[in-house]
C-alpha positions as CSV (number, residue, x, y, z in Angstrom):
1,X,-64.4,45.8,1.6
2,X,-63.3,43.8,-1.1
3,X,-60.2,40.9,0.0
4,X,-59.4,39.1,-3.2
5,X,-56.1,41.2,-3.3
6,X,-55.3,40.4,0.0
7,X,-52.4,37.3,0.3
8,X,-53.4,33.9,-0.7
9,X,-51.9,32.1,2.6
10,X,-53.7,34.6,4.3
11,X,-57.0,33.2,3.5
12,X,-56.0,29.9,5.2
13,X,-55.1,31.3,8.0
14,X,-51.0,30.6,7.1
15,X,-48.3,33.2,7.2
16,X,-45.6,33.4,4.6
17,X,-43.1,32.4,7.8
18,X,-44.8,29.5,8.2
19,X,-45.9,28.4,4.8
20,X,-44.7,25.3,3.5
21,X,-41.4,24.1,2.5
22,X,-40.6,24.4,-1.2
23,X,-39.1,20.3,-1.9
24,X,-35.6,20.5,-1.9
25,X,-34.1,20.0,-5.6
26,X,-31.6,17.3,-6.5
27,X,-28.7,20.1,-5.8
28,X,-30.0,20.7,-2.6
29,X,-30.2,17.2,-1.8
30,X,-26.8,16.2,-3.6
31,X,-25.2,19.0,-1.2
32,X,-27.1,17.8,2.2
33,X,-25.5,14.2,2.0
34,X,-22.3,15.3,0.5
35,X,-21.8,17.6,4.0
36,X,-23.4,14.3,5.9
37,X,-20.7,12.0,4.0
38,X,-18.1,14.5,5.4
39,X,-19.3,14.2,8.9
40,X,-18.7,10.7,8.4
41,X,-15.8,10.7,7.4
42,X,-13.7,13.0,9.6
43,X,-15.8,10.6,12.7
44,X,-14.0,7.9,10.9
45,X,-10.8,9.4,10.7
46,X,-10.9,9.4,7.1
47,X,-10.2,13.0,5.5
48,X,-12.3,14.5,2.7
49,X,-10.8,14.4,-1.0
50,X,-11.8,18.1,-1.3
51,X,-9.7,19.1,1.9
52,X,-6.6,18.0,0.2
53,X,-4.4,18.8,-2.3
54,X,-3.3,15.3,-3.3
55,X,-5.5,12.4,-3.7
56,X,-6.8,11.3,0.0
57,X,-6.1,7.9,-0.3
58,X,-2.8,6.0,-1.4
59,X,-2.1,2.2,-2.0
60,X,0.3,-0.6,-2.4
61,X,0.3,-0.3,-6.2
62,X,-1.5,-4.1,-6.1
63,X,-4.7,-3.4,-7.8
64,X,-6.2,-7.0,-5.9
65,X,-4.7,-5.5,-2.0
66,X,-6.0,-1.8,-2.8
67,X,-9.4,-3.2,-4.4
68,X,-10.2,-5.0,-1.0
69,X,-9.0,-2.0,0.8
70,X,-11.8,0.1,-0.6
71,X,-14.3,-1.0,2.3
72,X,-16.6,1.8,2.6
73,X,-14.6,4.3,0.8
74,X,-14.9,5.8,-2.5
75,X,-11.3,5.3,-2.7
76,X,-8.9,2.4,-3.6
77,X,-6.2,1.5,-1.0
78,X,-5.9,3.3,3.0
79,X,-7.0,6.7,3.8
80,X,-3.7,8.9,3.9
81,X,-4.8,11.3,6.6
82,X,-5.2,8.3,9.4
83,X,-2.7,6.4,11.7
84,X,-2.1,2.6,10.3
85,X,0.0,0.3,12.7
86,X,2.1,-2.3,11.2
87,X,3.7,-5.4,14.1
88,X,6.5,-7.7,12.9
89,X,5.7,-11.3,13.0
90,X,9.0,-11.7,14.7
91,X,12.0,-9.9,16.1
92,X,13.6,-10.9,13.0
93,X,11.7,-9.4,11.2
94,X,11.8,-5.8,12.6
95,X,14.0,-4.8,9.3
96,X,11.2,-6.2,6.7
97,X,8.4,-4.3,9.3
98,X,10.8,-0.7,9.4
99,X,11.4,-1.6,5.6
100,X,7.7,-1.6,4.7
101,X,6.9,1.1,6.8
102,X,9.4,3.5,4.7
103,X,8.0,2.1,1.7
104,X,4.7,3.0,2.8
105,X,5.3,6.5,3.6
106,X,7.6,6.8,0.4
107,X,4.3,6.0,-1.5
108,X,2.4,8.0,0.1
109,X,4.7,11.3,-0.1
110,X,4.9,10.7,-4.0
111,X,1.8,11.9,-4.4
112,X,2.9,15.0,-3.5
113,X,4.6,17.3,-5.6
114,X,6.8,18.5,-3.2
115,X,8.1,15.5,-1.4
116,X,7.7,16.9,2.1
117,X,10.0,14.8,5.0
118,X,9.8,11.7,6.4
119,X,9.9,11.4,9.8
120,X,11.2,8.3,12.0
121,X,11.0,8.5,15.5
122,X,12.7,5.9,17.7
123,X,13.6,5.3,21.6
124,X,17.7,5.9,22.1
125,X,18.1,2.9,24.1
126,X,16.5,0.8,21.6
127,X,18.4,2.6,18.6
128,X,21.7,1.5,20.3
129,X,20.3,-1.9,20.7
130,X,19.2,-2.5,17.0
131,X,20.9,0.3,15.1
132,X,19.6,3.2,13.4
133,X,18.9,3.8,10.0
134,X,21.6,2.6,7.4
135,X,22.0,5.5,4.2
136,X,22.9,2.8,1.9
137,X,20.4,-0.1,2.9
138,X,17.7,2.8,2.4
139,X,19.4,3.8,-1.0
140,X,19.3,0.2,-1.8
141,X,15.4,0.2,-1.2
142,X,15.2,3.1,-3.7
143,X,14.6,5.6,-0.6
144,X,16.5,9.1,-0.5
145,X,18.0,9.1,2.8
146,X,18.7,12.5,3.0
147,X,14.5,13.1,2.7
148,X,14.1,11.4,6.3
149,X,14.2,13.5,9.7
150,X,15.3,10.5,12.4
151,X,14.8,11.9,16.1
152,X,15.9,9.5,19.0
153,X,13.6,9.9,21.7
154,X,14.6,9.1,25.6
155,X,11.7,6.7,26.5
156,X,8.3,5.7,24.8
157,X,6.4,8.3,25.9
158,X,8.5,11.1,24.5
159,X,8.5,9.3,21.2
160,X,4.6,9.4,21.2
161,X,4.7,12.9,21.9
162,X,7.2,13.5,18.8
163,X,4.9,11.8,16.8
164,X,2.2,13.6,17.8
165,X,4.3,16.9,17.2
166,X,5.1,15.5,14.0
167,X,1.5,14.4,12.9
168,X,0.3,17.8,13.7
169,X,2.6,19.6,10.9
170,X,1.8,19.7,7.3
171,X,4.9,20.2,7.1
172,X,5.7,16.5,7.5
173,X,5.5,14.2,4.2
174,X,4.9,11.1,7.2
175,X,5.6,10.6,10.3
176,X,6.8,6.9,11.6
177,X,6.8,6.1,15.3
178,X,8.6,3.0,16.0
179,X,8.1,1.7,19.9
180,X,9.3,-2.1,20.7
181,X,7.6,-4.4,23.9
182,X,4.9,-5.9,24.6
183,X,3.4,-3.2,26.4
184,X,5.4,0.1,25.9
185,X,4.2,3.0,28.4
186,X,2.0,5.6,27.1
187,X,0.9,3.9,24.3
188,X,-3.2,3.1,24.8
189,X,-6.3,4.2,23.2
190,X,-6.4,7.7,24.7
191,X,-2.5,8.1,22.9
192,X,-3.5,6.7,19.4
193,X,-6.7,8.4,19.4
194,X,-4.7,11.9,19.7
195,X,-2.5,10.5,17.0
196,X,-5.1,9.7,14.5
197,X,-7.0,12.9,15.0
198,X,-3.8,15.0,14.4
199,X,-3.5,13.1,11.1
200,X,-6.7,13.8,10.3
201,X,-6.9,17.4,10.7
202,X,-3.1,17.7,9.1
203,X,-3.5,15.1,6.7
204,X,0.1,13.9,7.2
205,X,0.1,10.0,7.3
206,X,1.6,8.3,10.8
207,X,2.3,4.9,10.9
208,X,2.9,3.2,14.4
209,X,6.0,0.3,13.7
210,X,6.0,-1.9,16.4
211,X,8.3,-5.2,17.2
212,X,8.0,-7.6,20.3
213,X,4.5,-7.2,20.5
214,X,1.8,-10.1,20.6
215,X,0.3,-9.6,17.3
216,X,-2.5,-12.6,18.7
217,X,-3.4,-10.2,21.5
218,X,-2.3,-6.5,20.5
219,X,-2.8,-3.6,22.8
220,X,-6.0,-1.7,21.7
221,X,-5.4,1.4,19.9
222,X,-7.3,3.9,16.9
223,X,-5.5,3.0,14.4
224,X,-7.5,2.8,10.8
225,X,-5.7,-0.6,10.0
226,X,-3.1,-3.4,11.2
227,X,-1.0,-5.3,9.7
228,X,1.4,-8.2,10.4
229,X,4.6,-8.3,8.6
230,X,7.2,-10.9,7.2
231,X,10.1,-11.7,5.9
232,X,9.8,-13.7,2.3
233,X,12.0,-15.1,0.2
234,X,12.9,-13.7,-3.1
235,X,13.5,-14.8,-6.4
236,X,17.2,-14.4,-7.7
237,X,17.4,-11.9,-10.7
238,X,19.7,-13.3,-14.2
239,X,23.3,-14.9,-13.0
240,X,21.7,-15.5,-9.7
241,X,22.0,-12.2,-8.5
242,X,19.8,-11.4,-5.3
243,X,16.3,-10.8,-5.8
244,X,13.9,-7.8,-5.0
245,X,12.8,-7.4,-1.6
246,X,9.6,-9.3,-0.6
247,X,7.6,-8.8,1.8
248,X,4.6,-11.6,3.5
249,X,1.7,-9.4,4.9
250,X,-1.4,-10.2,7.0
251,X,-4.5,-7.9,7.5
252,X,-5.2,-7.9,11.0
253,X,-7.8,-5.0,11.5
254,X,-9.4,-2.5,9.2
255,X,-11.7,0.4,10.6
256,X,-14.5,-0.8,8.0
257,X,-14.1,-4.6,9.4
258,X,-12.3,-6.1,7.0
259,X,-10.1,-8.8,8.2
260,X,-7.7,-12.1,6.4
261,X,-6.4,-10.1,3.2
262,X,-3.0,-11.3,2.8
263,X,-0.3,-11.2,0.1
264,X,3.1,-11.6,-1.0
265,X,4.2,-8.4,-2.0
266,X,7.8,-8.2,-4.3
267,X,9.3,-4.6,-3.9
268,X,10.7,-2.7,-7.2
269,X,13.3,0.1,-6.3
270,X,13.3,0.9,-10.0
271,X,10.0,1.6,-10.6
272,X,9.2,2.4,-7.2
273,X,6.2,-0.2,-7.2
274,X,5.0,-3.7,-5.2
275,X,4.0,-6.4,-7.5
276,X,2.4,-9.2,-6.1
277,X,4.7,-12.5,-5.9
278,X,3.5,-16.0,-7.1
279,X,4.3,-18.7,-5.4
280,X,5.6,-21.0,-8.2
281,X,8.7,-20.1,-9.4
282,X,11.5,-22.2,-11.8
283,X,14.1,-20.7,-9.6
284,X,14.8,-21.5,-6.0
285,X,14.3,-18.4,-3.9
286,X,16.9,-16.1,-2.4
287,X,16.4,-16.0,1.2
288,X,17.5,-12.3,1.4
289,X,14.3,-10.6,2.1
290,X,15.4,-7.1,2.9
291,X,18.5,-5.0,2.6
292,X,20.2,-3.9,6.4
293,X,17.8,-1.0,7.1
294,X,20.1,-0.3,10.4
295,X,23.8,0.0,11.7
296,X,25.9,1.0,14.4
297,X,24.5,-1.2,17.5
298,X,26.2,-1.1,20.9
299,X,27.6,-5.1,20.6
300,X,28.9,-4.7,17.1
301,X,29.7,-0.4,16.9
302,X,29.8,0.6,13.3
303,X,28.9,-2.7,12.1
304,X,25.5,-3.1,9.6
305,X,22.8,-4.6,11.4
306,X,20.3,-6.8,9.5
């Protein structure tokens, strides 16, 4: 009987289930470690530009700060769908740190096009302590005060579970968490770990604001990045008119190991932008750093706190 029709494979004792794989072709391969880059990423708590309607990353405007924030990304600047943690240097300056944080998340929900909420949760106790948020020192900072939802919260842990309420919701343009002490209860790894895979999955930013902390020796938590925060002096605009807000900030940790960027960052309301400061100036500086962010505190009711 004559086999030269019969299957090729056949005659080497191959079937076509187990014959070779064909190479893949540069598509194929383009596609394999696109999906692995995405498992990367969302590990990393870093959400994929394609799972997003608005760029996945967003900046400081400083093209030197957001170059050096690239680190392993493809993107300029900090990953928006990730929790970043920002300590003030000092109690005084918790305004500058709560100031920089709204800027932050006022960056960030520009990108949008429809400038979804900001959200700023607080402990009650503390909010009668320091104050809480001042309409016109936020419309002095170029901030709409009636685009922020402020909850007071009864203790720490409720205002972690707020946030991670709040993180959870695309709804949510940001979502700013502000806890004060050295050690405030609830807040750990196992917390900020929820936090920062909410954002992830939502892509709504969170930002953890804390004051009294020890910046030297922080608690440990998942956030992408930490920074440290100051007050800096400003330079006095034409007839000596107080200067824009500026802003002295430290690098502490960065997901992709980064660490010692700093800068002097000078804040314009007008065109809603940082510019970085030089240190030279003809002028004295204005010691004003930041307009009062907060009011009403229990020793001085009604009264602007700075």
């Amino acid at each position: 009987m004559n086999n030269s029709d019969s299957d090729s494979g056949g005659a080497f004792g191959l079937s076509p289930a187990n014959s070779p794989a064909e190479p893949k072709t540069a598509g194929q391969k383009a596609a394999a470690l696109k999906a692995r880059l995405g498992k990367i990423l969302a590990a990393s708590g870093v959400k994929a530009a394609e799972d997003a309607d608005s760029p996945s990353h967003f900046g400081f405007g400083v093209n030197r700060v957001d170059a050096a924030l690239r680190g392993n990304a493809d993107q300029p600047g900090l990953p928006r769908a990730a929790l970043h943690e920002l300590h003030a240097a000092d109690k005084s300056d918790r305004s500058s740190a709560a100031a920089l944080a709204l800027l932050l998340a006022q960056r960030c929900r520009a990108l949008g096009s429809d400038r979804k909420p900001i959200l700023w949760i607080s402990e009650s106790g503390q909010a009668r302590r320091q104050g809480r948020l001042y309409p016109p020192g936020l419309a002095e900072l170029g901030i709409d005060p009636s685009g922020i939802i402020h909850v007071d919260a009864p203790d720490s842990i409720a205002v972690l579970r707020a946030a991670a309420d709040g993180i959870r919701s695309p709804a949510m343009g940001a979502v700013i968490a502000e806890l004060s002490g050295r050690k405030p209860r609830g807040l750990d790894l196992t917390a900020t770990r929820r936090l920062s895979l909410s954002a992830q999955k939502s892509g709504v930013l969170g930002l953890l604001l804390r004051c009294g902390g020890d910046a030297d020796n922080p608690l440990p938590t998942a956030a992408f990045s930490r920074w440290q925060v100051a007050a800096a002096p400003s330079v006095p605009l034409a007839a000596n008119a107080p200067g824009h807000s500026v802003f002295d900030i430290s690098l502490l940790r960065h997901r992709s190991g980064l660490y010692g960027l700093s800068a002097r960052l000078e804040w314009n309301r007008d065109d809603q932008v940082f510019r970085e400061q030089q240190q030279s100036h003809e002028r004295a500086p204005y010691p004003g750093a930041v307009p009062a962010l907060s009011a009403g505190r229990a020793d001085h009711p009604g009264t602007r706190a700075a």
